[in-house]
TIRO-2110 file (N, C-alpha, C; in Angstrom, 1 decimal):
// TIRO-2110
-2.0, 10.2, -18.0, N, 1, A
-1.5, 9.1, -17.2, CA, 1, A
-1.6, 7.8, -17.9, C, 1, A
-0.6, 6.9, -17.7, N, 2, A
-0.9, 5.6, -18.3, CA, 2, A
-1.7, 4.5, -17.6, C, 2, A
-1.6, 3.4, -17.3, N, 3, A
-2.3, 2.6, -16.7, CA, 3, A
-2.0, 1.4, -17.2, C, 3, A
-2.0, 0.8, -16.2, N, 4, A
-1.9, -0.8, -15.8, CA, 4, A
-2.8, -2.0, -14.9, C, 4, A
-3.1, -3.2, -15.6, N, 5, A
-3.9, -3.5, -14.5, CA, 5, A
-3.6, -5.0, -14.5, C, 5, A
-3.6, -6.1, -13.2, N, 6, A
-3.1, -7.0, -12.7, CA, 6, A
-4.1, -7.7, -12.0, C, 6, A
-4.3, -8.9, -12.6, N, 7, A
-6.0, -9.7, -12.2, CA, 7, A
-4.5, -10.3, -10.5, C, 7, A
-4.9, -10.0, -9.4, N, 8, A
-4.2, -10.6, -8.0, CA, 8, A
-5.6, -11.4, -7.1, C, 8, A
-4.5, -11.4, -6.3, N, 9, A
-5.9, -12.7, -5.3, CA, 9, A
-6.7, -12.1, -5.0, C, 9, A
-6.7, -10.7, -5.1, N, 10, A
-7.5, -10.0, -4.0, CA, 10, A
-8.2, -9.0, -5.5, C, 10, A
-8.2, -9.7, -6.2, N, 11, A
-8.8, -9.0, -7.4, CA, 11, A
-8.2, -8.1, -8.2, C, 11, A
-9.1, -7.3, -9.4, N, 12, A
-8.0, -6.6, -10.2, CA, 12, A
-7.5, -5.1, -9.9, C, 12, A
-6.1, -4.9, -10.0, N, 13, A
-5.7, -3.7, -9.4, CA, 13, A
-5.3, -3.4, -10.4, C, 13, A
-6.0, -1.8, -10.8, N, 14, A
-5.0, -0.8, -11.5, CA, 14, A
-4.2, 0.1, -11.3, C, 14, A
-2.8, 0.1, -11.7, N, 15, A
-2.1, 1.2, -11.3, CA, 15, A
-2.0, 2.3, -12.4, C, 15, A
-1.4, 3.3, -12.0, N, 16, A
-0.9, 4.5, -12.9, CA, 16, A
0.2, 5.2, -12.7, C, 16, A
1.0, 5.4, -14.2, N, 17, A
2.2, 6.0, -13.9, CA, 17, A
1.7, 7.0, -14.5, C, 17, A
2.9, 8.6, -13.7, N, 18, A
2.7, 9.7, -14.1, CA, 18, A
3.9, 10.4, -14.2, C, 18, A
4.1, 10.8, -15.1, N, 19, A
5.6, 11.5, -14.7, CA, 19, A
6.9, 10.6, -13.9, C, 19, A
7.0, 9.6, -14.5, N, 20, A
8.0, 8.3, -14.0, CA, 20, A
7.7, 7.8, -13.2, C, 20, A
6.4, 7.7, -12.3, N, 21, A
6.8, 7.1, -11.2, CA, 21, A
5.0, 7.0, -10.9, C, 21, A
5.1, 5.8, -10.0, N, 22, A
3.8, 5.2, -10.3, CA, 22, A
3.1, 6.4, -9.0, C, 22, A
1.6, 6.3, -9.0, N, 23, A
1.2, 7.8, -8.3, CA, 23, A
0.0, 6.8, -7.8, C, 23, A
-0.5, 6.1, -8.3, N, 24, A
-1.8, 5.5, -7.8, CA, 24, A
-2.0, 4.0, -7.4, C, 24, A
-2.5, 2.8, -6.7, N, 25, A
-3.2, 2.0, -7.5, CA, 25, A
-4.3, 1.5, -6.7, C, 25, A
-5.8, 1.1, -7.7, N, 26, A
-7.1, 0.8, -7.0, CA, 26, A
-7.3, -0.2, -7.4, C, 26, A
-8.5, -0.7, -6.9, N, 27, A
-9.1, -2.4, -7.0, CA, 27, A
-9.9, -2.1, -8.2, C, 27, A
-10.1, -2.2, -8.9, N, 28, A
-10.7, -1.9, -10.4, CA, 28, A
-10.3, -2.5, -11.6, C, 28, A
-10.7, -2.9, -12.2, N, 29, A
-10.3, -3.3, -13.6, CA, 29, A
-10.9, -2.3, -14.6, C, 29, A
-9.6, -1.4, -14.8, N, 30, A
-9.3, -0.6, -15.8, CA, 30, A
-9.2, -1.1, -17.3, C, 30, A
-8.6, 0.4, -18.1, N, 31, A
-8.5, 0.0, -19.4, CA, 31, A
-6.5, -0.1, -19.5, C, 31, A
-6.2, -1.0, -19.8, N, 32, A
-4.4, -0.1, -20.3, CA, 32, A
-4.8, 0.4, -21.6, C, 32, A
-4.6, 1.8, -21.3, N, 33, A
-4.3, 2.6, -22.7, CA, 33, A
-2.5, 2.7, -22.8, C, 33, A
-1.9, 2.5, -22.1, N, 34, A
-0.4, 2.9, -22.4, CA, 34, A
0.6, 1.9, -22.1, C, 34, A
1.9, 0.7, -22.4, N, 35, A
2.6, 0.1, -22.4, CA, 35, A
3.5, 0.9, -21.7, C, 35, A
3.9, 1.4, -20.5, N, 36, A
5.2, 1.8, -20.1, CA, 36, A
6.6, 0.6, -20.0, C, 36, A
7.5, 1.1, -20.0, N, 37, A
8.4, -0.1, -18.9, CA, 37, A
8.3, -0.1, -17.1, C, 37, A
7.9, 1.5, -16.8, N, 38, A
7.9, 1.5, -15.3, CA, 38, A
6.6, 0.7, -14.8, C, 38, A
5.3, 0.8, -16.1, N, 39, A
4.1, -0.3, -15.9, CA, 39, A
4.7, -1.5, -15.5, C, 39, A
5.4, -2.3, -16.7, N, 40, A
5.8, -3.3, -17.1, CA, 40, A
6.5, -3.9, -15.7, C, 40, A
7.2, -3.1, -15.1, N, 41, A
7.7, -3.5, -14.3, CA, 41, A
6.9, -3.6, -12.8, C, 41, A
5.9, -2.5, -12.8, N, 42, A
5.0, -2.6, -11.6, CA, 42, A
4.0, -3.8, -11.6, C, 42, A
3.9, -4.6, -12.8, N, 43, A
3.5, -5.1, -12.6, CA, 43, A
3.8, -6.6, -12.6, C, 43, A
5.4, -7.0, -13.1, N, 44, A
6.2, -7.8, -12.4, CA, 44, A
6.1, -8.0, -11.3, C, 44, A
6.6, -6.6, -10.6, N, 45, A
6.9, -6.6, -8.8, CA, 45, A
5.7, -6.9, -8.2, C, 45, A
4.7, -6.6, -9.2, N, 46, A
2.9, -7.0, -8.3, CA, 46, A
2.9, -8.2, -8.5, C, 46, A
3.1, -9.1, -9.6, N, 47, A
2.9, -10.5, -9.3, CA, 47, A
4.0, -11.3, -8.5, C, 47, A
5.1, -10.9, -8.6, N, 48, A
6.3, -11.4, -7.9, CA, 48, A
5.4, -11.3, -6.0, C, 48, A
4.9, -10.5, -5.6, N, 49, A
4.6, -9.9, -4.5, CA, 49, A
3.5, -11.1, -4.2, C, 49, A
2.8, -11.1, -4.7, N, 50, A
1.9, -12.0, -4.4, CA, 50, A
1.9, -13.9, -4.7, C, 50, A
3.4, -13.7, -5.3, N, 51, A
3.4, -15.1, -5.5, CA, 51, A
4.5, -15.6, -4.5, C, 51, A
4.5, -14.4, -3.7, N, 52, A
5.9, -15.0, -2.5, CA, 52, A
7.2, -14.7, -3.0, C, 52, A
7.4, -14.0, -4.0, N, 53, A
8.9, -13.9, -4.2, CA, 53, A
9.1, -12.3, -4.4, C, 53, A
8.8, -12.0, -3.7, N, 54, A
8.9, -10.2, -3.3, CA, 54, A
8.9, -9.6, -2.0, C, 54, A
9.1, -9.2, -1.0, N, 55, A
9.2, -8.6, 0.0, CA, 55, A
9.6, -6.9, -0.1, C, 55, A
10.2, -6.3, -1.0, N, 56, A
10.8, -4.8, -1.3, CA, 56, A
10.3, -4.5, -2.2, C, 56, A
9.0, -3.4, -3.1, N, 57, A
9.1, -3.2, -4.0, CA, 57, A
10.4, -2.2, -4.4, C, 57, A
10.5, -2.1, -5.3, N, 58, A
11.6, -1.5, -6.1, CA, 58, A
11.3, -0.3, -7.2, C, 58, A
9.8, 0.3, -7.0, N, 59, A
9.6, 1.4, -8.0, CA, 59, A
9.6, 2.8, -7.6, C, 59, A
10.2, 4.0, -8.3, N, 60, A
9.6, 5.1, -8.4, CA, 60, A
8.2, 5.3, -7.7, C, 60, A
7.9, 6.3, -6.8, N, 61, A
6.8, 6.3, -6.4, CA, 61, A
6.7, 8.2, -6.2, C, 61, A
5.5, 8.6, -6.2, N, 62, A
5.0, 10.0, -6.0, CA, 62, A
3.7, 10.1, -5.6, C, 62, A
3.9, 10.4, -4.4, N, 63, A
2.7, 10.8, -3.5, CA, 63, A
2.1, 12.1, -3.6, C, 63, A
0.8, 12.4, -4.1, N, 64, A
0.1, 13.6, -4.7, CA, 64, A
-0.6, 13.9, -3.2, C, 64, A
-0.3, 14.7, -2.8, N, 65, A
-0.7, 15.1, -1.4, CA, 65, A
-0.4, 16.3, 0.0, C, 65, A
-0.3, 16.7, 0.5, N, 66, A
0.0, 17.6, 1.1, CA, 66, A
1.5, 17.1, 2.3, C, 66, A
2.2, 17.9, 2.5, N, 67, A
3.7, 17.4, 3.2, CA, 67, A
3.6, 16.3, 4.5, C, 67, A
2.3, 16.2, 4.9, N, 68, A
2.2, 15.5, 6.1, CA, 68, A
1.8, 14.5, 5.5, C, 68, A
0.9, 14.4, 4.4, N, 69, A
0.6, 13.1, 3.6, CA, 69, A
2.1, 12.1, 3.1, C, 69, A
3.0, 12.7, 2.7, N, 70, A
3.5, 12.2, 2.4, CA, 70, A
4.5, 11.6, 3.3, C, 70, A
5.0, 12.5, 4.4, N, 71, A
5.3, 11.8, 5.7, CA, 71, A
4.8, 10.4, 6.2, C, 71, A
3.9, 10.9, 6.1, N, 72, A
3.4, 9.4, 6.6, CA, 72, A
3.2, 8.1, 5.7, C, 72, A
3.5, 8.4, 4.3, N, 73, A
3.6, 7.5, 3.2, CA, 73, A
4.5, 7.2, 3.2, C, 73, A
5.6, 7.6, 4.0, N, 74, A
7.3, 7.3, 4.0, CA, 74, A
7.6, 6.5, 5.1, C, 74, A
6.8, 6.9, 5.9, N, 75, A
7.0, 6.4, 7.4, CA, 75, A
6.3, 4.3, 7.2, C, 75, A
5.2, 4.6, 6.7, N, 76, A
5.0, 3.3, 6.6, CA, 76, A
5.4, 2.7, 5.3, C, 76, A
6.0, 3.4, 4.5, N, 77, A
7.0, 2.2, 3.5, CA, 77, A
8.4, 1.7, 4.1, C, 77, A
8.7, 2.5, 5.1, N, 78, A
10.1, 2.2, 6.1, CA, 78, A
9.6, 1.0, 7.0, C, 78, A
8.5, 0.2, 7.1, N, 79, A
8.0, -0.9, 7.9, CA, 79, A
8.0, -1.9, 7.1, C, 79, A
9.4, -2.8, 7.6, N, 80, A
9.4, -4.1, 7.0, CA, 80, A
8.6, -5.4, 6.7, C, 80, A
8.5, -5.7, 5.3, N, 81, A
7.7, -6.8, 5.5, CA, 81, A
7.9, -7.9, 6.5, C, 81, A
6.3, -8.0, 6.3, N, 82, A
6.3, -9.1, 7.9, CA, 82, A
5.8, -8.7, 9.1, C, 82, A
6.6, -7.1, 9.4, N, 83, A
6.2, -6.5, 10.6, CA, 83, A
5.0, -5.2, 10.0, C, 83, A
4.5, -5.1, 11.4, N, 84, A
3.7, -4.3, 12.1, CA, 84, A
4.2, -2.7, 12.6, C, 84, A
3.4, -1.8, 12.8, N, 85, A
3.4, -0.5, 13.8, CA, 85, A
2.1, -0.4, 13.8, C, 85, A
2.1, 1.0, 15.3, N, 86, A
0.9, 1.4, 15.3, CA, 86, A
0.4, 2.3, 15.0, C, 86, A
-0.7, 3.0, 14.8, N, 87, A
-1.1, 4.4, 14.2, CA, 87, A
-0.2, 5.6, 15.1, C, 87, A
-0.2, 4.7, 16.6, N, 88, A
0.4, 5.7, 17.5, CA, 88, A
1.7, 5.9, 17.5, C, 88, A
2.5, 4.3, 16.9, N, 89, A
3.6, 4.9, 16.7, CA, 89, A
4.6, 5.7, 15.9, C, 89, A
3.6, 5.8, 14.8, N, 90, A
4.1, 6.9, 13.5, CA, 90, A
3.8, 8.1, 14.1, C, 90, A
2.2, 8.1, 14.6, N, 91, A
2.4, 9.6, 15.3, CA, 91, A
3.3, 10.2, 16.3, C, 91, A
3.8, 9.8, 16.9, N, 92, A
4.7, 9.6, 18.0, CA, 92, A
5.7, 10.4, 16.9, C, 92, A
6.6, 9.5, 16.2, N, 93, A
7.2, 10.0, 15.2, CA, 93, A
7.4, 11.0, 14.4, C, 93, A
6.2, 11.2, 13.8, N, 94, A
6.1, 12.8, 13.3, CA, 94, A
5.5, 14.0, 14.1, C, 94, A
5.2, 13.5, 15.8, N, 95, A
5.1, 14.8, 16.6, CA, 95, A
3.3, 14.9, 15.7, C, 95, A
2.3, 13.9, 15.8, N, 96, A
1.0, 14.3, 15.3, CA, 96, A
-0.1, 13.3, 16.1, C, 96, A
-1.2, 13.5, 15.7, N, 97, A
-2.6, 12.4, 16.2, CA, 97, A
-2.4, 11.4, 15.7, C, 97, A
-2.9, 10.2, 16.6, N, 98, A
-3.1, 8.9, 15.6, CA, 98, A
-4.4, 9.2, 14.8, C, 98, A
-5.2, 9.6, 14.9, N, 99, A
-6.3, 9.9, 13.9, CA, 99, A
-5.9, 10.7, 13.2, C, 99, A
-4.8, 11.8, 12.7, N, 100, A
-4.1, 12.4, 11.6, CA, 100, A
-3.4, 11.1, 10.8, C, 100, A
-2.6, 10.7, 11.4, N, 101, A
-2.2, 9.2, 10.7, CA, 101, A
-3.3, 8.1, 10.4, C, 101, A
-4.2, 7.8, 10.8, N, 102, A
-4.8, 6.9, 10.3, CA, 102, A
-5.7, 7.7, 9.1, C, 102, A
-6.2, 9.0, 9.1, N, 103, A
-6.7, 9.3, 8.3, CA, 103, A
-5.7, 9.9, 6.9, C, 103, A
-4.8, 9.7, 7.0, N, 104, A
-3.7, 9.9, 5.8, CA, 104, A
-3.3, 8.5, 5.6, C, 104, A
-3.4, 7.5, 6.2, N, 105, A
-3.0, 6.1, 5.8, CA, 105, A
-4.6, 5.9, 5.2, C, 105, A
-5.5, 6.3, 5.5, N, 106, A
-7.1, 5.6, 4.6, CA, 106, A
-6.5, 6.4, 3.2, C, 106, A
-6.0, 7.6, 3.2, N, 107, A
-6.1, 8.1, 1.9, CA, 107, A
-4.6, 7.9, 1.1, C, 107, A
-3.9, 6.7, 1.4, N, 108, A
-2.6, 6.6, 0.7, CA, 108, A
-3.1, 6.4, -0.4, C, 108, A
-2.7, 6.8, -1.7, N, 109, A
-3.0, 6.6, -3.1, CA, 109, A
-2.0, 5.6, -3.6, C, 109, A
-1.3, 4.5, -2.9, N, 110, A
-0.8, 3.5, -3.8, CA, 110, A
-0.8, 2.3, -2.8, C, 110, A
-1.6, 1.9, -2.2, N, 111, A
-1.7, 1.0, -1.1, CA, 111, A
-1.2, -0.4, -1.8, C, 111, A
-0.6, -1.4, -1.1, N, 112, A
0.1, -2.3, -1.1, CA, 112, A
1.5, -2.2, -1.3, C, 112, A
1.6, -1.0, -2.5, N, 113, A
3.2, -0.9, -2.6, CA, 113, A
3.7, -0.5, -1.0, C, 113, A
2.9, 0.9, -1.1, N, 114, A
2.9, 1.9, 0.0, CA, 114, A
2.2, 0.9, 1.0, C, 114, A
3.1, -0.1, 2.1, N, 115, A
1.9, -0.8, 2.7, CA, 115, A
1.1, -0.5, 3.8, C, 115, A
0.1, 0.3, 3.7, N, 116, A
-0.8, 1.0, 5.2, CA, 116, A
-1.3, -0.3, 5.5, C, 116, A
-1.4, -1.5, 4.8, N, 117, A
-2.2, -3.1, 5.9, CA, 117, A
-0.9, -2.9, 6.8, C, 117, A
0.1, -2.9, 7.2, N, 118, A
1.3, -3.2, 7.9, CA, 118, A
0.6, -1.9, 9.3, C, 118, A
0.1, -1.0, 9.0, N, 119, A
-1.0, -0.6, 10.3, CA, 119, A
-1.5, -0.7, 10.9, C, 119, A
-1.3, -0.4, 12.6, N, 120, A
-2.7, -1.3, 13.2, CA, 120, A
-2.8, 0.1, 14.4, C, 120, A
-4.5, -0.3, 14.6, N, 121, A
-4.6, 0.6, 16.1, CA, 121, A
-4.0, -0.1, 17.0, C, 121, A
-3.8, 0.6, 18.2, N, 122, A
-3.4, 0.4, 19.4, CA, 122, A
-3.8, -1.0, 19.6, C, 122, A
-5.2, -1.3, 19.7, N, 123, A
-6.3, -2.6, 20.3, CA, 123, A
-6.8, -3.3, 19.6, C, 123, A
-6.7, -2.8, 17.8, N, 124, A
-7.6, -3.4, 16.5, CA, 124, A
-6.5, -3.3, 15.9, C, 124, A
-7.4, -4.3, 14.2, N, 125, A
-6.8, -4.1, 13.0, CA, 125, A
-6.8, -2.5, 12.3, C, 125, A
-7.5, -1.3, 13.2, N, 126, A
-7.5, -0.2, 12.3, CA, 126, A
-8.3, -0.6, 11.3, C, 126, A
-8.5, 0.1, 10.1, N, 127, A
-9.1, 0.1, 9.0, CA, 127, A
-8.3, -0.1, 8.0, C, 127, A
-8.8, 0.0, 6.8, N, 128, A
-8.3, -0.4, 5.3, CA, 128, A
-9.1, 0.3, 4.1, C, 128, A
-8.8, 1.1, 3.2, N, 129, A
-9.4, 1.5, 2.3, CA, 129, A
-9.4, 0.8, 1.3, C, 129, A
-8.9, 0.3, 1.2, N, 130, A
-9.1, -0.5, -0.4, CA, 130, A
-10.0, -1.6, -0.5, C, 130, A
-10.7, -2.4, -1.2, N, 131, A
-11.4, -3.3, -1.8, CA, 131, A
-11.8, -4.5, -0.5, C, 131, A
-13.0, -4.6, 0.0, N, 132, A
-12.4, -5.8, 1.2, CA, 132, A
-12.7, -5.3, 2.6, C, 132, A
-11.9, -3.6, 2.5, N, 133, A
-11.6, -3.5, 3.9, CA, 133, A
-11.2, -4.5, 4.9, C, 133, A
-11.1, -4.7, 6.0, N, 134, A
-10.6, -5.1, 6.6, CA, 134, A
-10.3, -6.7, 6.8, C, 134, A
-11.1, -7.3, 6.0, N, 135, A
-10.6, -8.9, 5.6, CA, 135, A
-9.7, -8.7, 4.4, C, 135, A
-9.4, -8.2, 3.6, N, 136, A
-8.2, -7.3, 3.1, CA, 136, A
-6.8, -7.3, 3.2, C, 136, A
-7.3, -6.1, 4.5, N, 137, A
-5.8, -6.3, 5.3, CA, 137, A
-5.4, -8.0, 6.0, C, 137, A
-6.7, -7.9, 6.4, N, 138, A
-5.9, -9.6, 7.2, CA, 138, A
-5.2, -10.3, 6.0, C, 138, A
-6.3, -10.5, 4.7, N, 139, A
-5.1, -11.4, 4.3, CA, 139, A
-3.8, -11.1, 3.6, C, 139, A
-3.8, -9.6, 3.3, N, 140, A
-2.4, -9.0, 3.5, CA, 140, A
-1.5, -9.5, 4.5, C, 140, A
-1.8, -9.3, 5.7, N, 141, A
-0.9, -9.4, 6.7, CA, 141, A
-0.7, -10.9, 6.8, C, 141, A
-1.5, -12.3, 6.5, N, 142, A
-1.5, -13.1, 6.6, CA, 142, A
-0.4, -14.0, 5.2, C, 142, A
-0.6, -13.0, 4.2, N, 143, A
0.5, -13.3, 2.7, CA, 143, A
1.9, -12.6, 3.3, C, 143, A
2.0, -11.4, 4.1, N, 144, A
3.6, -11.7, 4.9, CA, 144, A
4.2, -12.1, 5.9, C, 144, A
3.2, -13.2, 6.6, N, 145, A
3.6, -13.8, 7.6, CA, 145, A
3.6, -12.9, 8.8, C, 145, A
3.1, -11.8, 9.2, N, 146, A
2.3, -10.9, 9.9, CA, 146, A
1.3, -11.5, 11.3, C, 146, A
0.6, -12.4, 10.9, N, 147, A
-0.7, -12.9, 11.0, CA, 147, A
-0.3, -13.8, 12.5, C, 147, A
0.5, -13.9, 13.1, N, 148, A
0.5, -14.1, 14.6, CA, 148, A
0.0, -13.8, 15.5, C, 148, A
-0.7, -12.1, 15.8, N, 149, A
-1.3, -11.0, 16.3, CA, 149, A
-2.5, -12.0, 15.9, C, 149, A
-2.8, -12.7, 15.0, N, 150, A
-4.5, -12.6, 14.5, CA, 150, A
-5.1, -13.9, 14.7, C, 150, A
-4.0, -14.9, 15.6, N, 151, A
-4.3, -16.3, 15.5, CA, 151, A
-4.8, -16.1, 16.8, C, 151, A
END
């Protein structure tokens, strides 16, 4: 696997490509062992994203996971920046639990591209796996103008 890594506001995030298409990324500061162009360019669209001039990423992606996993990794990259859904309403969707969905959105393997902050419970912010947890998500949601629910 190669790897890539990008000092962002929310700290350093490494990604990895595997077979064309990016598979992972964590809050960590890695090593890059490998120069890809699909890096190269993930990590364009990462700083583009965070400097306000991104809303769509645009990469290859491959979700290592079981068929429902990936369902649900599809379902909330189909959630426009900006906006919101609920855990209930993907379940609703794929005919499942919101606790099947929320526990496949804690385990998305490329969070931010794949945006699970764009998730919320029914009554809460839901949770967040990555780096932060849930102050996290807020200022996710708060960097795509989201953040109306939160005022």
């Amino acid at each position: 696997m190669a790897y890539g890594i990008i000092n962002s506001p929310l700290g350093p995030l490494e990604f990895g490509e595997e077979g064309g298409a990016i598979v992972r990324l964590e809050w960590r500061r890695g090593v890059v062992n490998e120069e890809t162009l699909l890096l190269a360019r993930a990590r364009q669209q990462l700083d583009a994203y965070f400097a306000g001039e991104l809303e769509v990423f645009d990469l290859p992606l491959k979700v290592k996971g079981s068929q429902f996993q990936r369902d649900v990794c599809d379902a909330i990259a189909a959630i426009p920046f900006g906006h919101t859904r609920t855990y209930g309403d993907i379940a609703r969707d794929l005919g499942a639990s919101a606790q099947a969905v929320g526990a496949a959105c804690g385990a998305n393997p490329i969070p931010i591209i794949i945006p699970c902050h764009r998730v919320l419970g029914a009554s809460s912010l839901g949770g967040f796996s990555g780096a932060g947890g849930v102050e996290t998500k807020v200022w996710l949601l708060r960097h795509e103008g989201a953040a109306g629910l939160l005022i």
